[in-house]
C-alpha positions as CSV (number, residue, x, y, z in Angstrom):
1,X,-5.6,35.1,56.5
2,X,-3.9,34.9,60.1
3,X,-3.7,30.7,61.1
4,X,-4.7,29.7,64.3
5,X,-2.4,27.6,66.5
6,X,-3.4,24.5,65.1
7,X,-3.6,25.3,61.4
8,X,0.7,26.4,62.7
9,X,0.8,23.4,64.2
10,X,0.1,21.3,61.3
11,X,2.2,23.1,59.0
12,X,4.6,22.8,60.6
13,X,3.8,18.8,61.1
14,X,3.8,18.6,57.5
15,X,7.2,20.0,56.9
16,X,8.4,17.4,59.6
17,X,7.0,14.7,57.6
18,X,8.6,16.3,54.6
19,X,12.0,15.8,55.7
20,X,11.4,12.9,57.0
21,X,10.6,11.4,53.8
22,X,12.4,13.7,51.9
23,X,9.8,15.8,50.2
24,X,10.8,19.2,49.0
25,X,7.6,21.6,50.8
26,X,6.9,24.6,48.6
27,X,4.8,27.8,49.4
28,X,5.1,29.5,45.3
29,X,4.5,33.0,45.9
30,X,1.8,33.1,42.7
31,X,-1.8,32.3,42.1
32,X,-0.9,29.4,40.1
33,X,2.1,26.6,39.2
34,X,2.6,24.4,36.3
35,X,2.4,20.6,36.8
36,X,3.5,19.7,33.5
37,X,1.7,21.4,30.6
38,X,-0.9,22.1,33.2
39,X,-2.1,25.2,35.7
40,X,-3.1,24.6,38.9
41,X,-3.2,25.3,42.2
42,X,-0.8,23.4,43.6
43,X,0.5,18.7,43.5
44,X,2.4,16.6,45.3
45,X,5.1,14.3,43.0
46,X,6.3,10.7,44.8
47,X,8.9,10.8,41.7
48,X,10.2,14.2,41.9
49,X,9.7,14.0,45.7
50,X,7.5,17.7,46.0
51,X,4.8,19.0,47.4
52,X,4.0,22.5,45.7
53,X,1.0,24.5,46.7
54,X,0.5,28.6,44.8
55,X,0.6,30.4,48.1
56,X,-0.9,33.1,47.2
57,X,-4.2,31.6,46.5
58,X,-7.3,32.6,49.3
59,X,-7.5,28.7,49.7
60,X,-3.9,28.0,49.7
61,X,-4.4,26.1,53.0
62,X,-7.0,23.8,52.0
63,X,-4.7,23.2,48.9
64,X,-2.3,22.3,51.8
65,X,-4.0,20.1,53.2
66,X,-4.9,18.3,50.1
67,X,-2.0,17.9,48.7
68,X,-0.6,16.6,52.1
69,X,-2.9,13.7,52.5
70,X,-1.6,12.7,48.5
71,X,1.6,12.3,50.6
72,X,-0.1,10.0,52.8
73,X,-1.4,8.3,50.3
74,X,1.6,7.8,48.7
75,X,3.9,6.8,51.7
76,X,1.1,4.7,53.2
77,X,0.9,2.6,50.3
78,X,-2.8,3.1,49.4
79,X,-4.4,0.7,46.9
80,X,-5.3,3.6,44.3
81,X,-1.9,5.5,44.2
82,X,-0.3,3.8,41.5
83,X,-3.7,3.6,39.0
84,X,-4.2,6.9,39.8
85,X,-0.6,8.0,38.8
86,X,-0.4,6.1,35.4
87,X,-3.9,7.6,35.3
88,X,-2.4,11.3,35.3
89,X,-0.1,10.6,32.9
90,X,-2.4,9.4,30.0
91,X,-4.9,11.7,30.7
92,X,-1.9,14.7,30.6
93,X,-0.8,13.1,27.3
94,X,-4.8,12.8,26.3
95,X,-4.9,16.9,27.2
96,X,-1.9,17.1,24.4
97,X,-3.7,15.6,22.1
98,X,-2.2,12.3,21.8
99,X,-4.5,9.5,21.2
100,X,-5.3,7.3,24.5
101,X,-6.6,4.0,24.6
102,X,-9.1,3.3,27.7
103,X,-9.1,6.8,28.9
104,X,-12.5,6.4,30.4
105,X,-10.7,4.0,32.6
106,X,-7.5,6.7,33.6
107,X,-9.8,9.3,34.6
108,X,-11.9,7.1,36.4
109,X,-8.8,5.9,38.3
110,X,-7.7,9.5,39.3
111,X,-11.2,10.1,40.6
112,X,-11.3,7.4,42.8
113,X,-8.1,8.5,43.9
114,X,-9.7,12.2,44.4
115,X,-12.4,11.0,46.3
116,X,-10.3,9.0,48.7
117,X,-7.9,11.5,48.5
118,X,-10.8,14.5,50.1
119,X,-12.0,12.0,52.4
120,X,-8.4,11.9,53.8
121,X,-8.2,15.1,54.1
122,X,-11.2,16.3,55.7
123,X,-10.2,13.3,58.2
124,X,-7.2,15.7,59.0
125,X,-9.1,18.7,59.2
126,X,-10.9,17.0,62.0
127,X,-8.2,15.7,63.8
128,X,-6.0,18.4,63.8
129,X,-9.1,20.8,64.4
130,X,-8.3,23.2,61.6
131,X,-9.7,26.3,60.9
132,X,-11.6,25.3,57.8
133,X,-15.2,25.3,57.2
134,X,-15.9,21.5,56.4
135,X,-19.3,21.2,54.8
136,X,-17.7,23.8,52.5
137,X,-14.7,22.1,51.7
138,X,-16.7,18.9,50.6
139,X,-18.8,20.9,48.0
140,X,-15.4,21.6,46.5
141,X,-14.1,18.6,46.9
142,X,-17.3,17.7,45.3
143,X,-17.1,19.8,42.5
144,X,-13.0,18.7,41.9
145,X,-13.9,15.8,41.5
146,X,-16.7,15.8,39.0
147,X,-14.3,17.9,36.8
148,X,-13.0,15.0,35.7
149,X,-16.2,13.6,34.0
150,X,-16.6,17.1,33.1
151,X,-13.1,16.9,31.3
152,X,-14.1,13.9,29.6
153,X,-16.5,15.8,28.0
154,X,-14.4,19.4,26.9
155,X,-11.2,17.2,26.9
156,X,-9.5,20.2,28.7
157,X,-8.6,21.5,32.0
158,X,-10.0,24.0,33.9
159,X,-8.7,27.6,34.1
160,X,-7.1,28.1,37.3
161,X,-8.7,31.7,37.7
162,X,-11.9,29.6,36.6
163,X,-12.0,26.3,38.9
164,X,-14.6,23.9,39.7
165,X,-14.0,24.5,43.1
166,X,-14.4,28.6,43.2
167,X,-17.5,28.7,40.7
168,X,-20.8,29.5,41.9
169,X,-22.6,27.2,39.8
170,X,-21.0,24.3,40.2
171,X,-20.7,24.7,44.0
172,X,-24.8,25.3,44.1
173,X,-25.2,22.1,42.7
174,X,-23.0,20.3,45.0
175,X,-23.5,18.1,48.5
176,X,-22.0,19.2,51.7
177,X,-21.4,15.2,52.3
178,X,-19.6,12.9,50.4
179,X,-22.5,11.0,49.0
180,X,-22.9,12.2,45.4
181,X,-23.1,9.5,42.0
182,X,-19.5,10.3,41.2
183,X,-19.1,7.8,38.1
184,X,-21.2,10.2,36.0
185,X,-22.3,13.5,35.5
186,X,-26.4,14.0,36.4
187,X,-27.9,16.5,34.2
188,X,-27.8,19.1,37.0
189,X,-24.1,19.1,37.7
190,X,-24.0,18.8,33.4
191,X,-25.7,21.9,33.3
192,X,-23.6,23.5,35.9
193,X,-20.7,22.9,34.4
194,X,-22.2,24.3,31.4
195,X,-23.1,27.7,32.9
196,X,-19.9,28.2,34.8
197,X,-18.2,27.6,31.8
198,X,-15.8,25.4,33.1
């Protein structure tokens, strides 16, 4: 997809802010990277100092994005970072099968930090005028971040060619604003889930 001056713009802002806090920025030339044991479509690490998005995914810019405002949640000092991270890390252990106490509490730390996370970055879409469509965006932001009480149930992640995010069902179900019952799943996102086979 050809950018538009501003999208260019804010790349290119983003790899500023990169070396300014010394943040390795890389564009993988793949539809997906590893995080760990897990697949995805891109993170940003304040310990290994990264931001890594799988380029060659059709929403590798919106993956951008996201993962940029993580950095800004990071070097702004945001309330939910550091529950969030310890949060990631027992719930990656919990995919491995180790035995995690409280883990209702971990994943409900990394969605908070989700949610405040997409706020943040349809915030940037806005102010840097980017060329993304943002009622979209929020459904899957919306559906991101009800995988993780969707994980609680199948204890797994999603498959990358298979996300929240890119399947029809679940994006039917979901709100173009950011005013869904996130603590829990209702029986129609449930039975989403269910038929997307997430």
């Amino acid at each position: 997809m050809t950018r538009s001056k501003n999208d260019k713009a804010f790349m290119d802002y983003v790899r500023e802010e990169c070396n300014l806090y010394g943040v390795t920025c890389s564009l993988k030339q793949s539809e997906t990277v590893k995080s760990g044991g897990i697949e995805c479509s891109g993170w940003f690490s304040a310990y290994d100092r990264e931001l890594v998005v799988a380029a060659k995914r059709r929403e590798a810019f919106e993956i951008f994005i996201h993962e940029y405002a993580h950095m800004t949640q990071w070097y702004n000092g945001n309330d939910l970072w550091d529950d969030g991270l310890i949060g990631m890390d027992a719930v990656e252990r919990w995919l491995q099968g180790a035995r995690i106490r409280n883990i209702d509490k971990h994943i409900a730390a990394i969605r908070d930090l989700e949610l405040d996370n997409e706020k943040r970055a349809v915030q940037l879409i806005k102010d840097w005028d980017l060329s993304v469509d943002i009622p979209a965006y929020i459904r899957k932001a919306n559906a991101y971040i009800h995988f993780y009480n969707w994980m609680r149930i199948t204890r797994r992640w999603s498959n990358p060619l298979n996300s929240p995010y890119k399947n029809p069902h679940v994006l039917a179900v979901m709100s173009d604003k950011f005013n869904m019952q996130y603590e829990r799943l209702s029986k129609r996102v449930h039975a989403a889930f269910s038929a997307g086979k997430i």
